[in-house]
N, CA, C and O atoms as CSV, one atom per row, in Angstrom:
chain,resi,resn,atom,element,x,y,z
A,1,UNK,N,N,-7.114,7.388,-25.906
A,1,UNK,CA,C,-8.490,7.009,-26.165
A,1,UNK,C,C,-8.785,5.728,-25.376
A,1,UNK,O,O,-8.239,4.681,-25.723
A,2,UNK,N,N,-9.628,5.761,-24.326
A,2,UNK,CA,C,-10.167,4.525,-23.670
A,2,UNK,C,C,-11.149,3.667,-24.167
A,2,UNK,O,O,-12.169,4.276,-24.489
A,3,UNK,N,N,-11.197,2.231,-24.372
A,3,UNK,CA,C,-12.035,1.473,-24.770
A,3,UNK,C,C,-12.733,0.688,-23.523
A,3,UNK,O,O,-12.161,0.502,-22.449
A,4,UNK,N,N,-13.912,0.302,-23.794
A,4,UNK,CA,C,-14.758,-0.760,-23.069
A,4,UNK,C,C,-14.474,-2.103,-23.892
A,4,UNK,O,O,-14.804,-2.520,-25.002
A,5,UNK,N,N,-13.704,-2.583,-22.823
A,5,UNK,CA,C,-13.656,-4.439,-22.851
A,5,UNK,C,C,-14.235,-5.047,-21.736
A,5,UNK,O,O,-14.011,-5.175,-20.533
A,6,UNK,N,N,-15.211,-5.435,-22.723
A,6,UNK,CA,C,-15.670,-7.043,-21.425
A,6,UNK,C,C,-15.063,-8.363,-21.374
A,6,UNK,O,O,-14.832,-9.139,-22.301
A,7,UNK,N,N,-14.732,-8.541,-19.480
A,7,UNK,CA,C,-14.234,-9.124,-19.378
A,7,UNK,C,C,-14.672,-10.044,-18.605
A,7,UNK,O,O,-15.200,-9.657,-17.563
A,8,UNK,N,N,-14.573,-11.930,-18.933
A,8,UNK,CA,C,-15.467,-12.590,-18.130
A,8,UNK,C,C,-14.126,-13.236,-17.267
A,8,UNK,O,O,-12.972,-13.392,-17.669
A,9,UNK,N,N,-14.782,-13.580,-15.801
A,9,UNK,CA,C,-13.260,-13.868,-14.647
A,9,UNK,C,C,-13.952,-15.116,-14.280
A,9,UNK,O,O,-15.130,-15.019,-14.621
A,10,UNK,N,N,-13.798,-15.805,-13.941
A,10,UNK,CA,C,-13.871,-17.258,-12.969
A,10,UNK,C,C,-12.583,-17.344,-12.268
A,10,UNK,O,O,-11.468,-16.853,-12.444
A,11,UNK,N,N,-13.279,-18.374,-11.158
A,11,UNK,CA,C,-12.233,-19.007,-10.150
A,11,UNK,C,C,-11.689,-20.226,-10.313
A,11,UNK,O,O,-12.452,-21.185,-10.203
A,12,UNK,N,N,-10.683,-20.398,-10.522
A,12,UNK,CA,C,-10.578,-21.767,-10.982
A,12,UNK,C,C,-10.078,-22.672,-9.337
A,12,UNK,O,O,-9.763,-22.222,-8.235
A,13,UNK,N,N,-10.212,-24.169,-9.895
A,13,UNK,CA,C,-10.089,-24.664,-8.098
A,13,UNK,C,C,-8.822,-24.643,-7.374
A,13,UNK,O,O,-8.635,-24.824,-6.171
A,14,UNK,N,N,-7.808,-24.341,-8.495
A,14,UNK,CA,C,-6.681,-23.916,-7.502
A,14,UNK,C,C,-6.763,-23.124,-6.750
A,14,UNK,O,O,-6.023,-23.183,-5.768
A,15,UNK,N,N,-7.658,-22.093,-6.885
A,15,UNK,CA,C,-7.811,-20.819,-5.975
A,15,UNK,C,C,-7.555,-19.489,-6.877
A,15,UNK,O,O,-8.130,-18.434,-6.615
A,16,UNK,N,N,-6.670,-19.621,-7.931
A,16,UNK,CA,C,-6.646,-18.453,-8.661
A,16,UNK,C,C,-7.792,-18.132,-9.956
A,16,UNK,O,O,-8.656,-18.869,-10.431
A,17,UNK,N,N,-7.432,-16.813,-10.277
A,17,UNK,CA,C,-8.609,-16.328,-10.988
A,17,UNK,C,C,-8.021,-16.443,-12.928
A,17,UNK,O,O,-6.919,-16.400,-13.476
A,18,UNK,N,N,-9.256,-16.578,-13.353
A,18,UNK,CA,C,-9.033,-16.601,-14.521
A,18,UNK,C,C,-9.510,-15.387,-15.576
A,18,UNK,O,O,-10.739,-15.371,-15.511
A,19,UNK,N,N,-9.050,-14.354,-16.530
A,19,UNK,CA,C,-9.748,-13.931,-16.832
A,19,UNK,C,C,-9.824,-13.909,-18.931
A,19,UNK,O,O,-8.824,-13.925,-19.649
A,20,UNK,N,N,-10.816,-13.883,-19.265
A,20,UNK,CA,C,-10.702,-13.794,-20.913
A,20,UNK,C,C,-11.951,-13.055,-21.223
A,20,UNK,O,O,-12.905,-12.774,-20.497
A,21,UNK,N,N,-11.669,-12.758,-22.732
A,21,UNK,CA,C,-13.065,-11.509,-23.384
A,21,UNK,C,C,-13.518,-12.313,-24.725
A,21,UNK,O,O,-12.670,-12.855,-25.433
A,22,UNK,N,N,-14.593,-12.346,-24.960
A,22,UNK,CA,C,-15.049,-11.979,-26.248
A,22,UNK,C,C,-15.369,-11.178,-26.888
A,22,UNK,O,O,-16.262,-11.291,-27.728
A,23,UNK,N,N,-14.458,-9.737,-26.564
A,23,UNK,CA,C,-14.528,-8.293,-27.109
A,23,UNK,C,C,-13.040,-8.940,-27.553
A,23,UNK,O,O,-13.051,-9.458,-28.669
A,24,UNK,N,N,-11.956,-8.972,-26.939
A,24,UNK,CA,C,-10.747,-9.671,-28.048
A,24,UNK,C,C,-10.353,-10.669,-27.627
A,24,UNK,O,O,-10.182,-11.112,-26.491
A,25,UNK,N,N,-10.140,-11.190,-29.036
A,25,UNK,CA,C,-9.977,-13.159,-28.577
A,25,UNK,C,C,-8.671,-13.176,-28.430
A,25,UNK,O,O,-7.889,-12.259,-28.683
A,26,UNK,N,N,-8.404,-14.385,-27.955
A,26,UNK,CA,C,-6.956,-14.471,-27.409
A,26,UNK,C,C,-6.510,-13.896,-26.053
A,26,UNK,O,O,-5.501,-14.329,-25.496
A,27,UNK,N,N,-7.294,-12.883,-25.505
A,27,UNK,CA,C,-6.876,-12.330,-24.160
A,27,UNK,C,C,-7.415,-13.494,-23.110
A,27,UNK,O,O,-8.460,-13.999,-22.700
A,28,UNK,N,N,-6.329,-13.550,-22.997
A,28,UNK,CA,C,-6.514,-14.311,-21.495
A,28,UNK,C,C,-4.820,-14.272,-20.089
A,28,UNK,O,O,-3.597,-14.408,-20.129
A,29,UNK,N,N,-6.055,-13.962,-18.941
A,29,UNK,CA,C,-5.148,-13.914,-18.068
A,29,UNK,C,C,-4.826,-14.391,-16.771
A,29,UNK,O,O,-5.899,-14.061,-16.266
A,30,UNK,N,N,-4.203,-14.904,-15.829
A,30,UNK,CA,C,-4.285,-15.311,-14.654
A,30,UNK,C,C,-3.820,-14.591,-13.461
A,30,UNK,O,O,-2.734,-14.019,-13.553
A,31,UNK,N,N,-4.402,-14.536,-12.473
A,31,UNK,CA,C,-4.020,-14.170,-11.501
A,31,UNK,C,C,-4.374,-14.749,-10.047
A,31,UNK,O,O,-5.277,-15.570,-9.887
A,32,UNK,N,N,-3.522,-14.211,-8.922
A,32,UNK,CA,C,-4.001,-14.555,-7.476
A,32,UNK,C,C,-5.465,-14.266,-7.332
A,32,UNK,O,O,-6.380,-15.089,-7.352
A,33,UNK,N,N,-5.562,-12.621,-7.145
A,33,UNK,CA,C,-6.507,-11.898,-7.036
A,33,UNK,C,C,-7.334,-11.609,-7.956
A,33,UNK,O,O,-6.848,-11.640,-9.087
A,34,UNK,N,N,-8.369,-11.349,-7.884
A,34,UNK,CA,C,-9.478,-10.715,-8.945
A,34,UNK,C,C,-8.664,-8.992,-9.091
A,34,UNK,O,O,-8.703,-8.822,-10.310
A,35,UNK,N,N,-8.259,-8.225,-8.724
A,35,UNK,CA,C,-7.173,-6.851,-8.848
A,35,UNK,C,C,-6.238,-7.373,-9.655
A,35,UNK,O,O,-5.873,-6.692,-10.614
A,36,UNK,N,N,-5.801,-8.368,-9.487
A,36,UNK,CA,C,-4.423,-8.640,-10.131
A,36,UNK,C,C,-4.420,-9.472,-12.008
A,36,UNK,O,O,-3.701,-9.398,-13.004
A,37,UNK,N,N,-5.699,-10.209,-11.599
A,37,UNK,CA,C,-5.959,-10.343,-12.827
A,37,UNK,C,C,-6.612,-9.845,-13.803
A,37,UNK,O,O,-7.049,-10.389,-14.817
A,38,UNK,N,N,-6.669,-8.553,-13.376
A,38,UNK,CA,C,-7.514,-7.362,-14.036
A,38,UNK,C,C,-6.248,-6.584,-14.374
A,38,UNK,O,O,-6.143,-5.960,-15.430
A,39,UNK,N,N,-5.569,-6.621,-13.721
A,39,UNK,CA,C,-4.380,-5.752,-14.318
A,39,UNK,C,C,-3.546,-6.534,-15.277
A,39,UNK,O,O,-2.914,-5.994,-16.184
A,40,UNK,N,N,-3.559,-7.643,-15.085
A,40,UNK,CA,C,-2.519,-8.230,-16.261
A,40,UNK,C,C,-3.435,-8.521,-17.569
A,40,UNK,O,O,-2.946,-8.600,-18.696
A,41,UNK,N,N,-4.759,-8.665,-17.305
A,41,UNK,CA,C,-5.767,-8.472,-18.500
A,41,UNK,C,C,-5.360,-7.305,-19.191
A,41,UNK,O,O,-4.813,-7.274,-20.294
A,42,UNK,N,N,-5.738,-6.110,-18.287
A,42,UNK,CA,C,-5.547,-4.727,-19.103
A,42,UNK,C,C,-4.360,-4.925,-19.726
A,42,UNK,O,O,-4.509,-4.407,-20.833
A,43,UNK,N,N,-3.116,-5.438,-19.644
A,43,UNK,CA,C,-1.608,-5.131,-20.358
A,43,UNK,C,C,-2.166,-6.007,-21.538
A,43,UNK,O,O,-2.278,-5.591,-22.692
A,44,UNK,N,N,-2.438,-7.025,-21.193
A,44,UNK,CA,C,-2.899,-8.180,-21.883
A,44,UNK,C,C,-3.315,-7.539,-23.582
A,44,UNK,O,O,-2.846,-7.801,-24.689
A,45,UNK,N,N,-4.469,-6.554,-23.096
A,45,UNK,CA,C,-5.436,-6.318,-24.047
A,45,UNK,C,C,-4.575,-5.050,-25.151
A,45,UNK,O,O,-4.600,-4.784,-26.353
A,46,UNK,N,N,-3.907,-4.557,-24.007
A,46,UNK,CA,C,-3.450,-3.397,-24.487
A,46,UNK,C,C,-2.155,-3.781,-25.938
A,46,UNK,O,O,-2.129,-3.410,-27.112
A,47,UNK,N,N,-1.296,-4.606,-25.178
A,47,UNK,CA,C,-0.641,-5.761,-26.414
A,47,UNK,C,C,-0.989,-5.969,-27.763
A,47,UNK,O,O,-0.451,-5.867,-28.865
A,48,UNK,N,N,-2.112,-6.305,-27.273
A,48,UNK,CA,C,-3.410,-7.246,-28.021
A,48,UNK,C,C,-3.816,-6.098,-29.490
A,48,UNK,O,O,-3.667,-6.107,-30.712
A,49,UNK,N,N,-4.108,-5.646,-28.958
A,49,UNK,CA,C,-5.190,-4.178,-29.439
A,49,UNK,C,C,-3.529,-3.751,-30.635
A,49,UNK,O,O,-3.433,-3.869,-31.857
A,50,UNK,N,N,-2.594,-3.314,-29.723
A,50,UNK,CA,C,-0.927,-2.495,-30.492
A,50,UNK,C,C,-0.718,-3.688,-31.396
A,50,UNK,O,O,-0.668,-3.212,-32.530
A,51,UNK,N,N,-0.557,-5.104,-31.470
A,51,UNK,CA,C,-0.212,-5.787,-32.488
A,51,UNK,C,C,-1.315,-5.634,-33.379
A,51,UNK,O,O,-1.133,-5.175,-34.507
A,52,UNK,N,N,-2.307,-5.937,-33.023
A,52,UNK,CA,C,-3.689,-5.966,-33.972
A,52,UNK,C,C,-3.627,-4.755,-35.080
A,52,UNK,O,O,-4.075,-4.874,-36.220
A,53,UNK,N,N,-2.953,-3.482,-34.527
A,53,UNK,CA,C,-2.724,-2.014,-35.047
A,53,UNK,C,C,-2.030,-2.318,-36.457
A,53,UNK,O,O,-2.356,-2.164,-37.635
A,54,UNK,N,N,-0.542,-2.993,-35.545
A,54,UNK,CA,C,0.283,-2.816,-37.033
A,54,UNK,C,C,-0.430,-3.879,-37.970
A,54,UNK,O,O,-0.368,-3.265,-39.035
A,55,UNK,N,N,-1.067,-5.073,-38.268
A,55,UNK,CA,C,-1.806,-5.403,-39.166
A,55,UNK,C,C,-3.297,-5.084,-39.676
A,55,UNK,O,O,-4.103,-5.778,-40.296
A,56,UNK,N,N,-3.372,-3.457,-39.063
A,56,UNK,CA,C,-4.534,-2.773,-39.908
A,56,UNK,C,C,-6.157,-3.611,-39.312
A,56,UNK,O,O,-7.267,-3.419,-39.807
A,57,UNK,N,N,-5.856,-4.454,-38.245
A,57,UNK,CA,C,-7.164,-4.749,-37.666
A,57,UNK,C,C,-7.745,-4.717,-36.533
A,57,UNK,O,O,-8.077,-5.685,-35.849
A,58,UNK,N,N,-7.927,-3.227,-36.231
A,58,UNK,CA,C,-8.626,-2.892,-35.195
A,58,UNK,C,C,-9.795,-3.362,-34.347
A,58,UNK,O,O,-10.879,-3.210,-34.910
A,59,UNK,N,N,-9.835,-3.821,-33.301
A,59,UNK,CA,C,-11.090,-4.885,-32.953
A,59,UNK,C,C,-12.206,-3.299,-32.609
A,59,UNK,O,O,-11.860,-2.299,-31.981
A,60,UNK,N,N,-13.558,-3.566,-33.269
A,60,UNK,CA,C,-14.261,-2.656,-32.976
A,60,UNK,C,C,-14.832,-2.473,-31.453
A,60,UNK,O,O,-15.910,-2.995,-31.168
A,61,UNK,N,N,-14.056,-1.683,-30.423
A,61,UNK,CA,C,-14.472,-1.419,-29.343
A,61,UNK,C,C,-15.194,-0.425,-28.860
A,61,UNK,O,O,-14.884,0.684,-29.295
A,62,UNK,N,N,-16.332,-0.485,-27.857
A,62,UNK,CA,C,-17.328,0.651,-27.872
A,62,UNK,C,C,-16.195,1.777,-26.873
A,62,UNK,O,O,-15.368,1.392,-26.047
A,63,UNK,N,N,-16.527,3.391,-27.320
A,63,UNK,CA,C,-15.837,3.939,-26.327
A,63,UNK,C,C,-15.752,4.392,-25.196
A,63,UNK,O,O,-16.531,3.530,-24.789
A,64,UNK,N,N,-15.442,5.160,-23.969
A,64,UNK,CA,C,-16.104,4.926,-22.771
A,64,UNK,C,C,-16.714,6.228,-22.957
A,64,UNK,O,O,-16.037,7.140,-23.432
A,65,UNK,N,N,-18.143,6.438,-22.573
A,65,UNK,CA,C,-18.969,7.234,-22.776
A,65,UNK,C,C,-18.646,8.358,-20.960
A,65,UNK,O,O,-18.194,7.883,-19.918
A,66,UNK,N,N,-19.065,9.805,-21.187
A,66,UNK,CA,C,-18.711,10.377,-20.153
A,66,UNK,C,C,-19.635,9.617,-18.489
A,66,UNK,O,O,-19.121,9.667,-17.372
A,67,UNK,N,N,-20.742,9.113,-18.731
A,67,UNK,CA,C,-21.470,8.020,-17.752
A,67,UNK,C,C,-21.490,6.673,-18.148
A,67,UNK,O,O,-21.951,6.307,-19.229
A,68,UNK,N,N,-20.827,5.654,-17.001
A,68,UNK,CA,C,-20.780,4.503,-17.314
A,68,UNK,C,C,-20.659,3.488,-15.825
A,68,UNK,O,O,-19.917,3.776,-14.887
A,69,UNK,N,N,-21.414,2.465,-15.863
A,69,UNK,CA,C,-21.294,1.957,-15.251
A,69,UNK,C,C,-20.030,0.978,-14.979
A,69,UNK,O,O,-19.501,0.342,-15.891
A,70,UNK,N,N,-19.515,0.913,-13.351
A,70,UNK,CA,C,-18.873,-0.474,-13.051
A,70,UNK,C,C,-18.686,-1.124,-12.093
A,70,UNK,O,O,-18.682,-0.517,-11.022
A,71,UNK,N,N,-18.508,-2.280,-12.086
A,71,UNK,CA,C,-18.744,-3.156,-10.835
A,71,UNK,C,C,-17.316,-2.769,-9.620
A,71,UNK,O,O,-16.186,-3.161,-9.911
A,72,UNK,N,N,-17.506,-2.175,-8.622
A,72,UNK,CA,C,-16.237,-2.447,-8.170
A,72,UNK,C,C,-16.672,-3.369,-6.996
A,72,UNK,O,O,-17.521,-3.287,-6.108
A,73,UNK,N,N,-15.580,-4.429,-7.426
A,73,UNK,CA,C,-15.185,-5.371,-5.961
A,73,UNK,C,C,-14.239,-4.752,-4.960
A,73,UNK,O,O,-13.132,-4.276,-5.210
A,74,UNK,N,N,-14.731,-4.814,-4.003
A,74,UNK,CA,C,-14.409,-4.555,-1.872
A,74,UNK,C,C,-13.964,-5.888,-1.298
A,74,UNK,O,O,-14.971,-6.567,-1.098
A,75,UNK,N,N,-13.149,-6.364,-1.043
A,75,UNK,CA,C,-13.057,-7.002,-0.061
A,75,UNK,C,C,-13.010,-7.192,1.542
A,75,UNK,O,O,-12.233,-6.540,2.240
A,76,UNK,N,N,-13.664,-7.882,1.918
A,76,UNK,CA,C,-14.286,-7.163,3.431
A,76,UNK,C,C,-14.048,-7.922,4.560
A,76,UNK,O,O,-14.431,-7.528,5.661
């Protein structure tokens, strides 16, 4: 079952990216790349979400509907 998490990223001035949600608190992640810190988000969340399980508190996430929008970044 796939969920929609929003996720907000900034750059921080070292040069790497930052990413965290207020769909679940506590996720937060870093990376080189904006790709890379999207992927360690997703493990991040996924963690997140499986501990949350075994104490019976599921964060209410919307599900991904068969049309949905998303941003993809290109680097060019």
């Amino acid at each position: 079952m796939e969920r929609i998490i929003n996720i907000h990223i900034e750059k921080l001035p070292e040069g790497f990216y930052l990413a965290t949600s207020e769909s679940i608190q506590g996720l937060v992640a870093q990376g080189r790349t904006v790709s890379e810190t999207l992927e360690i988000a997703r493990d991040v969340a996924k963690k997140l979400i499986e501990a949350r399980k075994e104490k019976e508190f599921i964060p209410n996430l919307p599900m991904v509907n068969d049309n949905f929008d998303y941003p993809l970044i290109v680097g060019v």
